[in-house]
C-alpha positions in Angstrom: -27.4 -8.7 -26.3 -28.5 -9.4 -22.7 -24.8 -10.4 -22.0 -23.3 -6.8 -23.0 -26.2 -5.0 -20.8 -25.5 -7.9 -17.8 -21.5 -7.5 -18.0 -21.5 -3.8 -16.7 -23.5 -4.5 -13.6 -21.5 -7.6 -13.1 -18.2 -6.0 -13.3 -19.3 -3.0 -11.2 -20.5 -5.5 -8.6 -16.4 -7.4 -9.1 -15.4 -3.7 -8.4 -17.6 -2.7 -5.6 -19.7 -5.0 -4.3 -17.4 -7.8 -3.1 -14.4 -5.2 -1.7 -17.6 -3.8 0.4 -18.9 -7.5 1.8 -15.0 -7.9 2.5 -15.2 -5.1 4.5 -18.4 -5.6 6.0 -17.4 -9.5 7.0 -14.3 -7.7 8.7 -16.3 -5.5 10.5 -18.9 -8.2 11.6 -15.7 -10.6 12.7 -14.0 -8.0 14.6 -17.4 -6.8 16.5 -18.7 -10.1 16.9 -19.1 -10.6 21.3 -17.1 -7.4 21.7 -17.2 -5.7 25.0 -17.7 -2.0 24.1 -16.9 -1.1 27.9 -13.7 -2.5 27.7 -12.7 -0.7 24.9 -13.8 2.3 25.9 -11.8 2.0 29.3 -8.9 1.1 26.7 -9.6 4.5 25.0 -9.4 6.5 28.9 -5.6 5.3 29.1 -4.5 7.2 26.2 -3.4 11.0 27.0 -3.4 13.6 24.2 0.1 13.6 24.3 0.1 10.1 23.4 -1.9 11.0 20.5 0.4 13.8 19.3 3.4 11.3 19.9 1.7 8.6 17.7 0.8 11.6 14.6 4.7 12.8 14.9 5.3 8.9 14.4 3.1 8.6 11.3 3.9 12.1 10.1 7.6 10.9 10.2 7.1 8.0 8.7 5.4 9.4 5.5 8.4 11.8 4.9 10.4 8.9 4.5 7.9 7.3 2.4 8.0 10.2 -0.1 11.8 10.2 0.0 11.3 6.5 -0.9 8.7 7.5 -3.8 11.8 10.6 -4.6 14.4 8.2 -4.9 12.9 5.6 -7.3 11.9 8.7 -9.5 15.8 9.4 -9.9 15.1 12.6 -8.5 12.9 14.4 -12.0 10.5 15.9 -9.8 10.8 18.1 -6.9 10.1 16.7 -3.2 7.5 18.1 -2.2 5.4 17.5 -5.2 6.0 13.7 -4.4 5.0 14.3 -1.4 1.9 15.9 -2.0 0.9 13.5 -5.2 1.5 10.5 -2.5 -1.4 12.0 0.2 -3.6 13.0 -2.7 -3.1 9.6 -3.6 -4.1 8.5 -0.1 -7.3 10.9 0.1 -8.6 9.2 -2.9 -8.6 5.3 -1.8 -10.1 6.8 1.3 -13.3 8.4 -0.2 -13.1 6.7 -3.4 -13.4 3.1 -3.7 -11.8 0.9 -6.8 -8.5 2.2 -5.5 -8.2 4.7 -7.7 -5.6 6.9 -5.5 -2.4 5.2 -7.5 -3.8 6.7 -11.2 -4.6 9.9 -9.2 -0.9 10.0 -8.1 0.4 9.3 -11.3 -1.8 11.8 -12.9 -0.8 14.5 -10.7 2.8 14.0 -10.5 3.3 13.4 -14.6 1.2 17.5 -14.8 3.2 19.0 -11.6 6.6 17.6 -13.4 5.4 19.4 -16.8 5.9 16.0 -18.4 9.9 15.8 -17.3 8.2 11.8 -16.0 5.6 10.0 -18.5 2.9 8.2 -16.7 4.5 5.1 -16.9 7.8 6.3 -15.1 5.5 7.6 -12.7 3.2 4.2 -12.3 6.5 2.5 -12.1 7.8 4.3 -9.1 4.6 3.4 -7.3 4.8 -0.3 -8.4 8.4 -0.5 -7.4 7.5 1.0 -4.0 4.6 -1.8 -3.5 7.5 -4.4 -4.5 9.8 -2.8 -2.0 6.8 -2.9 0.9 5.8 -6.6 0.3 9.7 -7.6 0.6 10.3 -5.4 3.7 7.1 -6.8 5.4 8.4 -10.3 4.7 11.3 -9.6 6.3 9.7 -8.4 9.0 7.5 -11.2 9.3 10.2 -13.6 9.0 11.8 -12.1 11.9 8.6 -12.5 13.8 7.7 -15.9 13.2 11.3 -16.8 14.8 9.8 -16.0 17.9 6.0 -16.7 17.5 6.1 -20.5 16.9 8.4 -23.3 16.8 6.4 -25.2 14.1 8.5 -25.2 10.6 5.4 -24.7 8.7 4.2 -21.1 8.7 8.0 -20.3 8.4 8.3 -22.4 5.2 5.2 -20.3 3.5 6.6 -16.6 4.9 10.2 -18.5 3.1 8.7 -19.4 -0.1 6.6 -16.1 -0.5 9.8 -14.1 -0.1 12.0 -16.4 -2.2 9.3 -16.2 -4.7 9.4 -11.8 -4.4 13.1 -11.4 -4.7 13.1 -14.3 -7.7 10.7 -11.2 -9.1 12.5 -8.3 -8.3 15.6 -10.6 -10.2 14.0 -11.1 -12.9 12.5 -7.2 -13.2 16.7 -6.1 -12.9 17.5 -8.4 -15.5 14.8 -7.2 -17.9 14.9 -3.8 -17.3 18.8 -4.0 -17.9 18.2 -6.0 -21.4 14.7 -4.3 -22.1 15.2 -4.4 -26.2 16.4 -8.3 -25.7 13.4 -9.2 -23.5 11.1 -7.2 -26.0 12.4 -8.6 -28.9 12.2 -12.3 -27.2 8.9 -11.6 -26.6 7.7 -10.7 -29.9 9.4 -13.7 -31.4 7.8 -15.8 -29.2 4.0 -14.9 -29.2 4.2 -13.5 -33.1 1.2 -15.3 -33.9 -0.9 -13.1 -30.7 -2.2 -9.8 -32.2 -3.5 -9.4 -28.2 0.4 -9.8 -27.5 2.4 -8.0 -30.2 -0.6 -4.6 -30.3 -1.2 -4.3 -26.2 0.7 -6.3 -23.8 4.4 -5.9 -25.3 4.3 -2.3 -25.7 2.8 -1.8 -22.6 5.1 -4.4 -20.9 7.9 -2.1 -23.0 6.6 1.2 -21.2 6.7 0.0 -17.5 10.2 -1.9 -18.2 11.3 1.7 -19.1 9.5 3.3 -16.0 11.5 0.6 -14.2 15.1 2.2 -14.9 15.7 2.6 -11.3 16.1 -1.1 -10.9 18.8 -1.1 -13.2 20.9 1.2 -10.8 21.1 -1.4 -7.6 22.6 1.8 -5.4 19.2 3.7 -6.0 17.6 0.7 -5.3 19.4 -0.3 -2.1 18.9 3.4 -0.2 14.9 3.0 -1.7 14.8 0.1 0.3 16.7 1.6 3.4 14.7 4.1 3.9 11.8 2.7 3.6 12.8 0.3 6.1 13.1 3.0 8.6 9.7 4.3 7.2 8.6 1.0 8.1 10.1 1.2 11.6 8.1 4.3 12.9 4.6 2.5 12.0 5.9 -0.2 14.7 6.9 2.7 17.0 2.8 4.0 16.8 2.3 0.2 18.2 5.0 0.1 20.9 3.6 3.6 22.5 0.4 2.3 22.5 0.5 -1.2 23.3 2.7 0.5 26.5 0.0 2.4 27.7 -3.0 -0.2 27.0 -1.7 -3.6 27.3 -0.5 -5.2 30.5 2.4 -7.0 29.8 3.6 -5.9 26.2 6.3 -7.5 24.2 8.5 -5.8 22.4 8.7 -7.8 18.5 4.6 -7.7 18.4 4.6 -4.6 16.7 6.8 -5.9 14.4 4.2 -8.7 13.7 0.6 -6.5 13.9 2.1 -3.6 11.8 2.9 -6.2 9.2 -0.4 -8.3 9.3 -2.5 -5.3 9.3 -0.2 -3.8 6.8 -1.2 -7.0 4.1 -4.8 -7.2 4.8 -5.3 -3.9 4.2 -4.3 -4.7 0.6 -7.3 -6.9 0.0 -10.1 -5.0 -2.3 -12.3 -4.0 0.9 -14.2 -0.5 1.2 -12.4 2.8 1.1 -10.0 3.2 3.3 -9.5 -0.4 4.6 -12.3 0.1 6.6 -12.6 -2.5 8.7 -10.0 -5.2 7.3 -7.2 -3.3 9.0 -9.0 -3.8 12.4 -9.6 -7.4 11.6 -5.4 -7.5 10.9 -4.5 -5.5 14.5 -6.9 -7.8 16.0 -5.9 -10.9 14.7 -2.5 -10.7 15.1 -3.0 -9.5 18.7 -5.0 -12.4 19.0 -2.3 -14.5 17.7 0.3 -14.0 21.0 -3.0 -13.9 23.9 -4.2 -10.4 23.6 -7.8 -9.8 24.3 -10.1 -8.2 21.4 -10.7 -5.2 23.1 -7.7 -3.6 24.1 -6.1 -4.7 20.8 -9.1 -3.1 18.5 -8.3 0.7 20.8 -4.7 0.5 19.6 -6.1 -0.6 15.6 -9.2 2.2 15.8 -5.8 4.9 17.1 -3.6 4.2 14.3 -5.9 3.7 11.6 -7.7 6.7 12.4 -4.5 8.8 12.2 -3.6 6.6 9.1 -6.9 8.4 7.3 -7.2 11.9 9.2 -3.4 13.4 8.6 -3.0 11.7 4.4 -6.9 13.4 4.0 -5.8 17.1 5.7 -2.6 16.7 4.0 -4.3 15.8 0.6 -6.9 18.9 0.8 -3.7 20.9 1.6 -2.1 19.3 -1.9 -5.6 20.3 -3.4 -5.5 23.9 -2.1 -1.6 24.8 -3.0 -1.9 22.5 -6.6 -4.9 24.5 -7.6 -6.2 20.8 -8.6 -9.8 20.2 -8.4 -10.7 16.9 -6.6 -13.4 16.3 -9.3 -11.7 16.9 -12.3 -8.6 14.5 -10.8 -11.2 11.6 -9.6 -11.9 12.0 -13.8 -8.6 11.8 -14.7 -7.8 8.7 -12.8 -10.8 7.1 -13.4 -10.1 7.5 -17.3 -6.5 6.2 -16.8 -8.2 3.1 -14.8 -10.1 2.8 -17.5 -7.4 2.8 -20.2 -5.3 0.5 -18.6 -7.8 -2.3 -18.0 -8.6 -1.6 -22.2 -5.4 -2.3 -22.8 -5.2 -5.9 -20.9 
């Protein structure tokens, strides 16, 4: 008895508690003998057209992101619907922790489509997309360590962790192409699970048919163009600004911030990233001789445009959808739960 009433507070404390000491360690880290004067005097270089040239980057960017999101979709639901479901989806992991804006997507797009997608097809697209992100930010990263260091090391991890993500996306063609094989491989194999053959294999069944898109390389291939390109305006918000604050600026470093700041902002941390995408910018900065303060002016810029446009953008989504955000946080927050039942 005292372990069922113990469990609940434990995993809410899994959920919440340690994302929000991740965040608040980042934040401690990146404050830690900070000269607030020079950052403010990092803050007076930037003109407001600098500003509006770094939201026209981001707002570009997320166009192409939701033609990313249209693409692996095959093209069921309208545009602008995936576009909208994606900055909902964004407005929710920022006031919302337990990243919940993924379900809230899903949710969204599976009623705007009038069920043309299932919930899986939908979950799919944005699993494919986070697939598609890790291996362009290896790339990326790859291509920066080139010139960051001469020592084999670091380049044999960023090697083995993108050998080890295409071996996946390999294996995910292969068994979305030969779904009923895999399936039927599987439930020969773990016959003797009833955890296996009830929950696992028919879920497993229902993403591996969400993941069609992988069995049509050509959709594939333009996915991962265009997001490459997506990927290519976030390092344009650094280059403008690193311009105007740093001294002497180097061109690949935005290649190598945007990407750093890009992973640690997938660690469980508080809504929004707060604070763990600072510690990225920083660190990475910090990584080719750039001082703490001018380097945390150019994280606070983007990241604040990162949350301000997706949340305005979101409310719009709200507004035109006729969607309530209560009644949607409900909704994901029941699929959340649902899924984790089923594992």
């Amino acid at each position: 008895m005292p372990a069922a009433t113990t469990k609940p507070g434990f995993n809410r404390f899994l959920k919440i508690g340690i994302p929000l000491l991740v965040s608040a360690l980042a934040i401690w880290l990146v404050l830690r003998q900070l000269d607030f004067g020079a950052v403010a005097n990092a803050f007076r270089l930037l003109s407001p057209g600098s500003i509006a040239l770094i939201v026209l980057c981001f707002s570009a960017g997320a166009l192409l992101r939701a033609v990313t999101c249209w693409i692996l979709l095959g093209g069921k639901l309208k545009y602008s619907d995936v576009f909208w479901g994606m900055n909902l989806g964004y407005l929710l992991n920022t006031i919302i922790p337990l990243r919940l804006g993924e379900f809230g997507r899903a949710a969204f797009l599976t009623e705007r489509g009038e069920h043309q997608v299932s919930y899986m097809e939908v979950f799919a697209s944005i699993v494919g997309e986070r697939l598609l992100d890790l291996l362009v930010g290896f790339s990326y990263l790859l291509f920066c360590l080139l010139f960051l260091i001469e020592n084999a090391t670091l380049n044999r991890i960023a090697g083995i962790g993108t050998l080890v993500l295409i071996l996946a996306i390999i294996l995910i063609f292969y068994a979305t192409r030969n779904r009923k094989k895999v399936v039927l491989w599987l439930e020969g194999r773990f016959s003797k699970s009833r955890f296996m053959k009830e929950k696992f294999i028919p879920w497993f069944e229902q993403l591996l048919t969400g993941f069609q898109y992988f069995a049509k390389p050509g959709r594939f291939f333009l996915a991962f163009a265009i997001l490459i390109v997506s990927w290519s305006f976030s390092m344009l918000e650094y280059f403008i600004l690193q311009e105007i604050i740093l001294t002497d600026p180097v061109w690949w470093w935005p290649m190598l911030v945007n990407t750093a700041s890009a992973f640690l902002n997938a660690l469980p941390s508080a809504p929004g990233g707060l604070g763990v995408f600072e510690a990225g910018t920083v660190g990475a900065y910090a990584l080719v001789g750039v001082e703490k303060e001018p380097s945390l002016a150019i994280a606070l810029v983007v990241h604040s445009v990162q949350i301000i446009i997706p949340a305005i953008l979101g409310v719009i989504a709200l507004i035109i959808s006729g969607q309530n955000l209560g009644s949607l946080i409900n909704k994901a927050t029941k699929i959340r739960q649902k899924k984790e039942a089923q594992q």
